[in-house]
C-alpha positions in Angstrom: 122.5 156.3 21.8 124.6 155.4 24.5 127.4 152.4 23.4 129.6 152.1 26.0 128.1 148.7 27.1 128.8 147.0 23.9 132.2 148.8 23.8 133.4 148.1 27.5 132.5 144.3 26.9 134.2 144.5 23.8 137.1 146.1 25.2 137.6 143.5 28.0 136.9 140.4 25.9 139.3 141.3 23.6 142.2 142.6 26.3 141.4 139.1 28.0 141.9 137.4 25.1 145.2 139.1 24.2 146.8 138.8 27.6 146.1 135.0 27.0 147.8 134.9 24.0 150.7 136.8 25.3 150.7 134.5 28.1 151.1 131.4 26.1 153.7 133.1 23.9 156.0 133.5 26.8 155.3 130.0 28.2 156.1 128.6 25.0 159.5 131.3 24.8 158.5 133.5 22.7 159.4 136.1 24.5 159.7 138.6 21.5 156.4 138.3 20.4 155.0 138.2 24.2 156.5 141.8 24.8 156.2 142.9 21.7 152.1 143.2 21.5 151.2 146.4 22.8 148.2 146.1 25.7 145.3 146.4 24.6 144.1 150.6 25.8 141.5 151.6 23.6 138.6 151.0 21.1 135.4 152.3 19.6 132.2 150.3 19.1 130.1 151.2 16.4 127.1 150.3 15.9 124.6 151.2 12.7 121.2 150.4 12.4 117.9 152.7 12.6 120.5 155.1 14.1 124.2 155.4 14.6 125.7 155.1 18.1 129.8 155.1 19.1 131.0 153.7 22.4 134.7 154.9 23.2 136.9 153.0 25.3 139.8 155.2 26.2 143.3 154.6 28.5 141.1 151.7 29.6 137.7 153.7 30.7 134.6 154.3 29.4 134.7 158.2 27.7 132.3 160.0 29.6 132.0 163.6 29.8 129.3 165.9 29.6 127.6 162.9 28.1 128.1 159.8 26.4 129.8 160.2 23.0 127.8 161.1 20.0 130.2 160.1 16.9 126.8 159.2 14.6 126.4 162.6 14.0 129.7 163.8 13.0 129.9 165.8 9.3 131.6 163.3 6.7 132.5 164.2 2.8 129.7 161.9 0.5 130.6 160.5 -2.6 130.9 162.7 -6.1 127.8 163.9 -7.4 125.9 162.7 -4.1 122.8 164.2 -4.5 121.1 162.6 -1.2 122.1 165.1 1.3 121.2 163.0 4.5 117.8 161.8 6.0 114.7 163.6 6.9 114.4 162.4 10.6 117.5 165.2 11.1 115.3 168.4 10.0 114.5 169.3 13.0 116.9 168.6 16.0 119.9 166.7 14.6 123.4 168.2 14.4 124.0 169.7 10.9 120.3 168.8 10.3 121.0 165.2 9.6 122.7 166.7 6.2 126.1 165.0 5.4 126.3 163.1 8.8 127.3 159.3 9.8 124.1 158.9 10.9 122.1 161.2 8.1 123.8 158.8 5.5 123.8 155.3 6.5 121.4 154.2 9.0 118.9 151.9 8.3 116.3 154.7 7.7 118.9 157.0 5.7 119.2 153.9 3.7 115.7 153.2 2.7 115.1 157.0 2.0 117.7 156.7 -0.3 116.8 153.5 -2.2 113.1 155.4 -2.5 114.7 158.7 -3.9 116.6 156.1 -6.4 113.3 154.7 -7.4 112.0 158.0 -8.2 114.7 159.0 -10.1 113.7 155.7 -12.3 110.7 156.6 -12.8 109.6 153.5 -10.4 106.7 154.5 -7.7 107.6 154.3 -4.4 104.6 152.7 -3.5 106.1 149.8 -5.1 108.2 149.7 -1.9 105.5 149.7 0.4 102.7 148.1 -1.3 100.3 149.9 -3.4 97.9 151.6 -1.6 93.9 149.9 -1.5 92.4 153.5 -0.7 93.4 155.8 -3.8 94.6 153.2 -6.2 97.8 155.7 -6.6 100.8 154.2 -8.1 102.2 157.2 -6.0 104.6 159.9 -7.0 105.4 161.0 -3.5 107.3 163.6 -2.6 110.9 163.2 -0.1 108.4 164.4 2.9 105.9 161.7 2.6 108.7 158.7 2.8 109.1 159.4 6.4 105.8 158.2 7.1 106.7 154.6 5.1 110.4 153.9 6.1 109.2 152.8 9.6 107.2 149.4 7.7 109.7 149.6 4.8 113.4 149.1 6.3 113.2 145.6 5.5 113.8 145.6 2.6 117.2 146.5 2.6 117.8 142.8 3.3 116.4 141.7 -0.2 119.0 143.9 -2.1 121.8 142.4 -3.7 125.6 142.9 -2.7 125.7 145.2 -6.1 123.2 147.6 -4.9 125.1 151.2 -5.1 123.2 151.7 -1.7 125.9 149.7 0.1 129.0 152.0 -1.8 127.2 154.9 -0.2 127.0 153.4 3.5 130.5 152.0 3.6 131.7 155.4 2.7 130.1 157.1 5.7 131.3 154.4 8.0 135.0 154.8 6.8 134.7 158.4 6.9 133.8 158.0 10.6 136.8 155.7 11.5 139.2 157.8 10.2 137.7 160.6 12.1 138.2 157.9 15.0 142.0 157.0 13.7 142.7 160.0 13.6 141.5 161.7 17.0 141.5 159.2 19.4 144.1 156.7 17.9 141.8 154.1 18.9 143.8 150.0 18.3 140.4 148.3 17.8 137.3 149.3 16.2 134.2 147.2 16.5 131.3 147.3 13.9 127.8 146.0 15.0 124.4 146.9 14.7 121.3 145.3 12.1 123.3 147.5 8.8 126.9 145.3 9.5 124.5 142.0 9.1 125.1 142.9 5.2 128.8 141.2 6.0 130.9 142.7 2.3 130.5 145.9 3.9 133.5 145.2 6.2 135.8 144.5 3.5 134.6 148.2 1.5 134.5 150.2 4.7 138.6 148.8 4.7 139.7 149.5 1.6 137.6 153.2 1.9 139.6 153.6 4.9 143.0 153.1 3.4 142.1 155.1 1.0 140.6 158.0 2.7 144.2 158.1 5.0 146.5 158.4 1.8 149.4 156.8 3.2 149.5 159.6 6.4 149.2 156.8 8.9 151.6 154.2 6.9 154.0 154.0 9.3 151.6 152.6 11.4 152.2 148.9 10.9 148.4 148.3 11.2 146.9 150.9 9.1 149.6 150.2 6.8 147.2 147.8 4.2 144.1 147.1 3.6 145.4 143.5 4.9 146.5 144.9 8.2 143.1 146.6 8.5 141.6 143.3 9.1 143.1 143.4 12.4 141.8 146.7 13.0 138.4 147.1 11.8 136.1 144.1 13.3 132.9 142.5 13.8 132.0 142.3 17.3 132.7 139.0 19.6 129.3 138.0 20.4 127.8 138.5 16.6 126.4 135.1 14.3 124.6 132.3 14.9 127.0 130.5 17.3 125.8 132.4 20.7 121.9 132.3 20.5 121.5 136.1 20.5 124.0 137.3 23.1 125.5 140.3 21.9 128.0 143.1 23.1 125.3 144.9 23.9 123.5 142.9 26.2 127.5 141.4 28.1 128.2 145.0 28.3 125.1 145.3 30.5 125.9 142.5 32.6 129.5 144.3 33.0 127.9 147.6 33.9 125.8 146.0 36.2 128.4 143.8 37.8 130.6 147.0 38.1 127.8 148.8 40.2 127.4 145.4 42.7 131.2 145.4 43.4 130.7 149.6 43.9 128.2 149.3 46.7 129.8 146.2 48.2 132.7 148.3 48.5 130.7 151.6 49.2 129.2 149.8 51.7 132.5 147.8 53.4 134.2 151.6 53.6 131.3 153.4 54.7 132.3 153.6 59.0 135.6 154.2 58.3 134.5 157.3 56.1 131.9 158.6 58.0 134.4 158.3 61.0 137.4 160.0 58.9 134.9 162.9 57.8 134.2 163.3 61.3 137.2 164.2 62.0 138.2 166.0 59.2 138.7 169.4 59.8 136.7 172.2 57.7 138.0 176.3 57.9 135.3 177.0 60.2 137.0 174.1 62.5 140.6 175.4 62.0 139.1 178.6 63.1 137.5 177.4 66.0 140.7 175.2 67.0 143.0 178.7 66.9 140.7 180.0 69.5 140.6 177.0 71.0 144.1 176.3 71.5 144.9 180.3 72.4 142.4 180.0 75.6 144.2 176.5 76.1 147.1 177.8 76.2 145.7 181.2 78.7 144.8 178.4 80.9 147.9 176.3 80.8 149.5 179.0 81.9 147.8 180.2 84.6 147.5 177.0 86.1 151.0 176.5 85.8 151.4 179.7 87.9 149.5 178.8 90.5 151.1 175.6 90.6 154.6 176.5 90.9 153.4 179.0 93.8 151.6 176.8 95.9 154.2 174.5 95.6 156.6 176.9 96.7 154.2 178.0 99.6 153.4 174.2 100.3 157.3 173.8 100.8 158.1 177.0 103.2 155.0 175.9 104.8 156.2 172.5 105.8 159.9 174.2 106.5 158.3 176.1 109.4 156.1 173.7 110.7 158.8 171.3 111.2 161.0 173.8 112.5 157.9 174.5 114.9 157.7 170.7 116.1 161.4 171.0 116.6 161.0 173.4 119.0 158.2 172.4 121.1 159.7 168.8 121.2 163.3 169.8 122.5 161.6 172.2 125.2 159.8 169.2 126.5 162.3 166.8 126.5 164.4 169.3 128.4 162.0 169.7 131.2 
């Protein structure tokens, strides 16, 4: 998916907010603290629900390259004795299969084909998940292929799972595995979790302490990697998330940012378009610069023969007005003899 909506309003929010604060720090005198705080330059918006997206906010811009950035399907290292290997929905055209990826281990579907595994390996019938079933009567021993046809109806109830579950060890471990891929690549300042999977709020505080673990002290001398504590500040919910905003979310500002971004474009496209097309008019291509050598060659041919001719018929124009005076000369002093 593409999340660099949610990440660019994210991004801007939070560098708005921080200039503020910096702001009334130096009003106030703190002038230490005001140029202390680094600007706000980067940040990566996660998201994880039915699938894993990453937005990337980098040296103040959108990442962009040969396409929007794909971070739910990098590799991660599962837990000991993992024996889920990642989701089904990756067989056919996800990287790595959808084995051992972000996205093959903690999505919302990932998730519920887990927790159905789990009840297998209990004995329990998976039908007991999705309702028994009025047409066979089957309590249902069905097999990792069939559960792709039931996770669809059966995501749900993820939400009825207690904080305990193991399911939620799993999924904070392949969200911390891909922020310290993000830490550690892109040296992002911020990074934003969302999606319908962060709603299960204790996750935050295990993907943080995964994190600190996962680093090993390599980033320590980072003041805010340095703790779980400092983490807090690092690893966040997004702005627009709760109760409190009536559904607004990062994704849905970040389309309203986008979209105000592309108005001011064409305004501006639009406001420079005569002078452009005038300055392409003009500008000269290597056929033109061809042309012009030509050009300014027979100019110069010309110059210069007219410049000949000039300077002799203003010669001959001056030798011819010699003699005719000299003529008038003449005639008038015979005259006036006689």
């Amino acid at each position: 998916t593409d999340v660099n909506a949610p990440a660019l309003a994210e991004f801007r929010h939070r560098k708005y907010c921080m200039e503020l604060r910096q702001h009334g720090e130096s009003h106030r005198g703190n002038l230490a603290t005001s140029c202390n705080t680094p600007s706000l330059t980067s940040l990566a918006y996660i998201t994880v629900g039915t699938g894993v997206g990453v937005g990337l906010i980098l040296n103040s811009l959108p990442v962009h390259g040969l396409l929007h950035p794909e971070g739910g399907h990098v590799a991660i290292r599962p837990l000991e004795n993992d024996s889920f290997r990642g989701y089904s929905w990756g067989t056919e055209k996800s990287p790595y299969k959808g084995v051992g990826t972000v996205e093959g281990m903690t999505s919302s579907v990932a998730l519920t084909e887990r927790l159905a595994m789990l009840m297998e390996q209990e004995n329990d019938s998976v039908s007991g998940v999705c309702g028994s079933s009025d047409e066979d009567g089957d309590e249902g021993n069905k097999t990792r292929e069939n559960i792709t046809t039931i996770t669809a109806q059966t995501r749900e109830i993820l939400s009825t799972l207690p904080d305990t579950h193991v399911l939620w060890t799993h999924a904070a471990n392949a969200i911390a595995n891909l922020c310290v891929s993000l830490l550690l690549l892109n040296s992002v300042q911020s990074i934003v979790l969302g999606g319908g999977v962060m709603k299960r709020t204790l996750l935050f505080d295990m993907v943080r302490e995964k994190v600190h673990e996962l680093l090993n002290g390599y980033l320590d001398t980072v003041e805010e990697l340095s703790s779980v504590e400092k983490l807090k500040g690092v690893i966040v919910g997004g702005s627009w998330s709760g109760n409190d905003h009536d559904g607004l979310g990062s994704g849905l500002v970040g389309a309203f940012a986008l979209a105000l971004d592309a108005y001011e474009k064409d305004k501006t496209d639009e406001n420079n378009a005569i002078p452009m097309k005038m300055e392409q008019d003009y500008r000269p291509t290597p056929e033109s610069d061809e042309e012009n050598v030509k050009t300014s060659s027979e100019d110069r041919r010309i110059w210069d023969s007219e410049r000949k001719w000039f300077s002799s018929g203003f010669w001959v124009g001056v030798v011819f007005s010699l003699g005719v005076s000299s003529l008038v000369s003449s005639v008038f002093g015979r005259a006036t003899r006689r």
